[in-house]
C-alpha positions in Angstrom: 0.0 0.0 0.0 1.3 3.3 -0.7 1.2 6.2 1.7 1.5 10.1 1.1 4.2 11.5 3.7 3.9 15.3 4.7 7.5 15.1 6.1 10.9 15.7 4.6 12.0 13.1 7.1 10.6 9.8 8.8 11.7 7.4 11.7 10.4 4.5 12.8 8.4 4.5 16.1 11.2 1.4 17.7 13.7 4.7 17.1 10.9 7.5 18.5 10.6 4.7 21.9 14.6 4.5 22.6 15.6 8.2 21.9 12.3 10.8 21.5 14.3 13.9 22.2 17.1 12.7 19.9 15.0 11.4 16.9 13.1 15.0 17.4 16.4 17.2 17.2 17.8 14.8 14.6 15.0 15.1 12.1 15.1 19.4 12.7 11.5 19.8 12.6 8.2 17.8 11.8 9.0 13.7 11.4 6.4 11.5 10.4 6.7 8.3 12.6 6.6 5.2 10.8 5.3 1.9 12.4 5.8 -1.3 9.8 6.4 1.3 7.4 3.2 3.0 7.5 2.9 6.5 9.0 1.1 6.6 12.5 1.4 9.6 13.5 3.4 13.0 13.2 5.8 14.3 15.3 6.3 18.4 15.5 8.1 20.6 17.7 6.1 22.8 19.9 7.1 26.1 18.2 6.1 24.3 15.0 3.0 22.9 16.3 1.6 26.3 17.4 2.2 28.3 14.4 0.1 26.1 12.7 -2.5 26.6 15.6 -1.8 30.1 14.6 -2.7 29.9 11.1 -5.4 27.9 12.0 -7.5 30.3 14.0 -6.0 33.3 11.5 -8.3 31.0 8.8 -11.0 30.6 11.0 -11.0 34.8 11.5 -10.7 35.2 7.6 -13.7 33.1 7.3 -15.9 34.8 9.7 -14.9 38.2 8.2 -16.1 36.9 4.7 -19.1 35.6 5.8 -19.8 39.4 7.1 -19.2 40.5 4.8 -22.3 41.2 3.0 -24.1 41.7 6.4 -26.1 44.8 7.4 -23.7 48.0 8.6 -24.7 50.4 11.1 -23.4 53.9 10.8 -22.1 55.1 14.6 -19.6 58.1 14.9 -16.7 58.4 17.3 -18.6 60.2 19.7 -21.5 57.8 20.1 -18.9 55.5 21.4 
């Protein structure tokens, strides 16, 4: 079977179990975690991990915007607030 892998570099989980800190540093960023040669599961530094979290709920805040896009406006001045 033939599996897409989002990582420029992969380890199996037997090397993730002996050394995680080590197969982490070694890899220098996301490493997808192979277990009989099939990826399980990703492994992605923390700063890594929230960027994406980042980006995430930046898409999320696009989206909303869009929807509102279209929506009714109210007119208030600055001294109304």
């Amino acid at each position: 079977m033939i599996h897409t892998i989002f990582s420029d570099k992969a380890a199996s989980i037997t090397d993730l179990k002996k050394n995680p800190m080590g197969t982490v540093e070694a890899a220098g960023g996301p490493v997808a975690i192979l277990n009989r040669n099939q990826p399980v599961f990703y492994c992605v530094p923390a700063a890594e991990y929230e960027a994406m979290m980042e980006l995430l709920e930046d898409m999320e805040l696009n989206a909303i915007a869009d929807a509102r896009m279209g929506g009714p406006f109210v007119e208030v001045s600055l001294d109304e607030l």
